[in-house]
C-alpha positions in Angstrom: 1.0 21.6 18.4 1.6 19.1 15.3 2.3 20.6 12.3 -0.5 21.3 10.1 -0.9 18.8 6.9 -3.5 20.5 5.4 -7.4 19.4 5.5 -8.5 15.7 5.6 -12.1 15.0 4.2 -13.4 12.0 5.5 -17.1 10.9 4.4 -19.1 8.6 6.5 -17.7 11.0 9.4 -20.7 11.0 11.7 -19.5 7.8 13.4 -17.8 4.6 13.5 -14.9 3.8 10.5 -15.1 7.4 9.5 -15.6 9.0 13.3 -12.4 7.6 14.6 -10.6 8.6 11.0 -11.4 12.2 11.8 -9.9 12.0 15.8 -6.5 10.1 14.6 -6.1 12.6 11.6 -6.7 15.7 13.8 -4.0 14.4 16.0 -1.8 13.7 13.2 -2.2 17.3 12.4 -5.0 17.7 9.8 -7.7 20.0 9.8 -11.1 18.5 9.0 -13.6 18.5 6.7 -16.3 16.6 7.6 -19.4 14.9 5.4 -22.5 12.8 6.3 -26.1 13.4 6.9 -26.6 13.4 10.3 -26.2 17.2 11.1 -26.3 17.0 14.5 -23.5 14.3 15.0 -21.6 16.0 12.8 -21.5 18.9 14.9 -21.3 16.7 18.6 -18.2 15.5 16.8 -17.0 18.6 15.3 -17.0 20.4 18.9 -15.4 17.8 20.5 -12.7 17.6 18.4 -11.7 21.3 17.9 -11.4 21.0 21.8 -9.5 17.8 22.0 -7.1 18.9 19.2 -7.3 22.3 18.4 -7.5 21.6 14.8 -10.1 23.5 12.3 -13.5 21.0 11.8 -15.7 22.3 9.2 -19.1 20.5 9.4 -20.7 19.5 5.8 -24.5 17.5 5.8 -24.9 16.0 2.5 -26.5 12.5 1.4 -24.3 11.2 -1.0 -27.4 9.2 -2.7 -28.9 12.5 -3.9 -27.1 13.6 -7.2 -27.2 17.7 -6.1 -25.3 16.4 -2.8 -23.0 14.3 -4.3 -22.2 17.3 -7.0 -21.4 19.4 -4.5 -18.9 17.0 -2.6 -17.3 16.5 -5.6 -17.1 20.2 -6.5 -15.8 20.8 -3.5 -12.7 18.0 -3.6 -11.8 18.8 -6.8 -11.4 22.9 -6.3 -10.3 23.2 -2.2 -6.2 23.4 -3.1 -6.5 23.1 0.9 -7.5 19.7 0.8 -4.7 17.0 0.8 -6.2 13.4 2.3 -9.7 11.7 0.9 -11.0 9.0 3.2 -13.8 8.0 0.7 -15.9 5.8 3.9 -19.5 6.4 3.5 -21.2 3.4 2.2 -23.6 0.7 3.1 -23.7 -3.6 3.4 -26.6 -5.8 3.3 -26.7 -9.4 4.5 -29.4 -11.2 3.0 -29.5 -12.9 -0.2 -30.0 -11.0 -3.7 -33.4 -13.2 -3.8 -34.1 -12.1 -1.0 -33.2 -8.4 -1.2 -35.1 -5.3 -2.1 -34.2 -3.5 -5.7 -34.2 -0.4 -4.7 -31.9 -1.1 -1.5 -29.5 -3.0 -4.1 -29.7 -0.1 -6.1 -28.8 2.4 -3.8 -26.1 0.7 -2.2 -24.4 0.6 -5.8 -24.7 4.3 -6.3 -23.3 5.0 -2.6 -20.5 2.1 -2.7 -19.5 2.3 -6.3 -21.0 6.0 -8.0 -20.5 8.0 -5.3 -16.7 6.7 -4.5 -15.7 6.6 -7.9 -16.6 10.1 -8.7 -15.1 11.6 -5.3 -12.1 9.5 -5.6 -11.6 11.3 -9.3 -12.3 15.0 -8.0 -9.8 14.5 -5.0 -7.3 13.2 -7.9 -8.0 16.0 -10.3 -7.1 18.3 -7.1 -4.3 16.1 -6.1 -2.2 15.8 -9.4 -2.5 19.5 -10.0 -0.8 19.7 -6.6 1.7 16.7 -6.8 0.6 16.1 -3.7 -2.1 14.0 -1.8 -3.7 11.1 0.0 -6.6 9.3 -1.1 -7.6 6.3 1.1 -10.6 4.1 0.1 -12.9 2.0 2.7 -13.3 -1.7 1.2 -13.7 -5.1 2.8 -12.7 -8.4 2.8 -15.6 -9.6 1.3 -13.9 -7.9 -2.0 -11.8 -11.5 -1.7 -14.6 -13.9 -0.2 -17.4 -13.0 -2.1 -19.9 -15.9 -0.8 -20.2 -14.3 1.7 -22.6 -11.7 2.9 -24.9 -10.2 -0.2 -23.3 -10.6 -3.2 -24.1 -7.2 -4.5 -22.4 -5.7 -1.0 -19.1 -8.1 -2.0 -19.6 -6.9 -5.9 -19.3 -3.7 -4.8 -16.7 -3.9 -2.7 -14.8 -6.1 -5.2 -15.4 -3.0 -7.4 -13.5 -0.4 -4.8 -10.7 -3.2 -4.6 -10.4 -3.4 -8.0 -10.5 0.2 -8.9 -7.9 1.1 -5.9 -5.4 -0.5 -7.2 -5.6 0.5 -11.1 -6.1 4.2 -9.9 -2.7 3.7 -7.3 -1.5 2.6 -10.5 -2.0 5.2 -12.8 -1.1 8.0 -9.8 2.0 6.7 -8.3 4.6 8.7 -10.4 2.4 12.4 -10.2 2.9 12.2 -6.7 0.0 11.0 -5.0 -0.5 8.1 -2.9 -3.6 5.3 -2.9 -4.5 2.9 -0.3 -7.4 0.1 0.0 -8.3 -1.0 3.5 -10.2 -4.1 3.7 -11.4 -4.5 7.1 -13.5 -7.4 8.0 -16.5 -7.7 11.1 -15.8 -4.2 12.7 -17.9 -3.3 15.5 -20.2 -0.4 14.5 -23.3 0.4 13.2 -23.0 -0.7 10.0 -23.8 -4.2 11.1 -27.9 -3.3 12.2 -28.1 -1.3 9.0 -27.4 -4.0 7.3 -29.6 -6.4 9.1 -27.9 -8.5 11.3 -26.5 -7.5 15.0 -22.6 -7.6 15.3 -23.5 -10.0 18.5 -24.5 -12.2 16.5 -20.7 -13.1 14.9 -17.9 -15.0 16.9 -16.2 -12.2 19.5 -12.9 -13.5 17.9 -13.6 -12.0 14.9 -14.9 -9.1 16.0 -12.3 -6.1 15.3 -12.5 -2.3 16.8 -12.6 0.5 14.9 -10.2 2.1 17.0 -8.1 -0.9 16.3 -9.1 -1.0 12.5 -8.2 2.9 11.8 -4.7 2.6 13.7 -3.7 -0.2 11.8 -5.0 1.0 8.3 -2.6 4.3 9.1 0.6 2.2 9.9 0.2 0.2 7.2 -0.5 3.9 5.0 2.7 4.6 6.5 4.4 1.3 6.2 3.7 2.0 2.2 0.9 -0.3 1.7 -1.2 -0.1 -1.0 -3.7 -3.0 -0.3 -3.8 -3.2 3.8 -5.8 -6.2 5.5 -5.7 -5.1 9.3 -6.2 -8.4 10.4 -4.3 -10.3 8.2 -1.4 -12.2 10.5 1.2 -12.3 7.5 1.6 -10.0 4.9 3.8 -12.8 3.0 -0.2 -14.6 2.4 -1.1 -11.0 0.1 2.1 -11.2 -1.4 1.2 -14.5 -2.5 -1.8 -14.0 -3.7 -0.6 -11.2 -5.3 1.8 -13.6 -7.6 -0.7 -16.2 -8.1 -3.2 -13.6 -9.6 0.0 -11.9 -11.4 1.2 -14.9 -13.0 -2.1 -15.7 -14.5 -1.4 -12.2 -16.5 0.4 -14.0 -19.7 -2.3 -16.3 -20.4 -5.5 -14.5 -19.6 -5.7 -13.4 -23.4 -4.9 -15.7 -26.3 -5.6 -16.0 -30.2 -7.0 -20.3 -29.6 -9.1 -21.2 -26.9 -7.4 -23.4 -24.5 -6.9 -27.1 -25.5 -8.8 -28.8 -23.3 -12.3 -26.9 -24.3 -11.9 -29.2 -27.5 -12.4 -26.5 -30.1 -10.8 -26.7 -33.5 -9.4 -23.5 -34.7 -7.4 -24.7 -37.9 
């Protein structure tokens, strides 16, 4: 049997992203802590894994859009000294314009992609600085760096999770514990008909597993990565990005406006 690592909560467990998180983290010798709403998935996939793997699955049905159930989840990160991996998953797209969008849709996906991630992401860090220990892995997208495409409140938030990542990877990395943003891009779940338009409908060639997805976001967890693209080619075209937006640093914040705006500051 692999040796134990401690417990793994994975949100958005029920299926897809956060399904195949939970089988490659059993194997890898985590015990499991599962969250999402659908009870009755949760359990399909809790049996089958405790066979498969022998690992412990607890089962946990909460709705991360209700404040009680999103208390809870957070209590429950911040206090379980057993816990030592986050993969903060659960969230939702859209694919229609914000003109065409419903308020209360846009509003909800903020609290689930944004609220809801921040505040776990804080409890699991609160737990895992205490311990000087931990792993806390958050779901993004590529449309964090392409934001025409898809809704733009979907590629604000996600922009948001990028953005956030990275700052909290930077204020962790000396207390011992270690953050990593995965951008995927078209994965083949359901995500695609909740957010209204059929994965069939996008090129095959773009088209990524999430078999495929999860097993590369763990190498490159274990490659070090703190920003990993699974389907970018080469990782020299981050790196460069990287330094273009890094070089910008000096000159983002200035006493005079710059001179070609024409303003007169004597």
């Amino acid at each position: 049997m692999t040796q134990p690592k401690g417990y793994a909560l994975i949100t958005g467990a029920s299926s897809g992203i956060g399904a195949v998180y939970a089988n490659r983290l059993a194997q890898q010798g985590y015990d499991l802590i599962l969250v999402a709403r659908n009870q009755q998935r949760l359990e399909h996939l809790a049996k089958r894994l405790k066979s498969d793997t022998q690992r412990n699955v607890e089962v946990v049905v909460a709705d991360l859009n209700l404040a009680a159930d999103l208390a809870r989840i957070e209590q429950l990160l911040q206090d379980d000294s057993r816990i030592s991996l986050l993969v903060n998953n659960a969230g939702v797209g859209a694919t229609a314009s914000l003109l065409e969008s419903d308020a209360d849709k846009m509003d909800a996906m903020i609290l689930l992609n944004v609220l809801a991630l921040t505040r776990l992401a804080k409890a699991a860090a609160a737990n895992f600085v205490a311990q000087g220990r931990g792993t806390l892995i958050n779901i993004g997208s590529i449309v964090a760096l392409a934001p025409t495409l898809l809704n733009g409140v979907y590629g604000g938030s996600k922009a948001y999770v990028q953005a956030f990542s990275e700052s909290l990877e930077h204020e962790l990395k000396d207390k011992g514990v270690t953050v990593q943003v995965v951008l995927p891009g078209v994965t083949a779940t359901e995500f695609w008909d909740v957010a209204g338009l059929a994965v069939t409908n996008l090129p095959e060639a773009m088209i990524m597993t999430a078999e495929h997805l999860v097993d590369a976001a763990l190498a490159g967890l274990a490659l070090g990565e703190k920003v990993t693209i699974p389907s970018l080619p080469d990782s020299q075209d981050w790196a460069a990005y990287e330094a273009a937006r890094l070089a910008l640093g000096p000159n983002l914040s200035h006493r005079s406006p710059a001179q070609r705006y024409g303003v007169t500051t004597a």
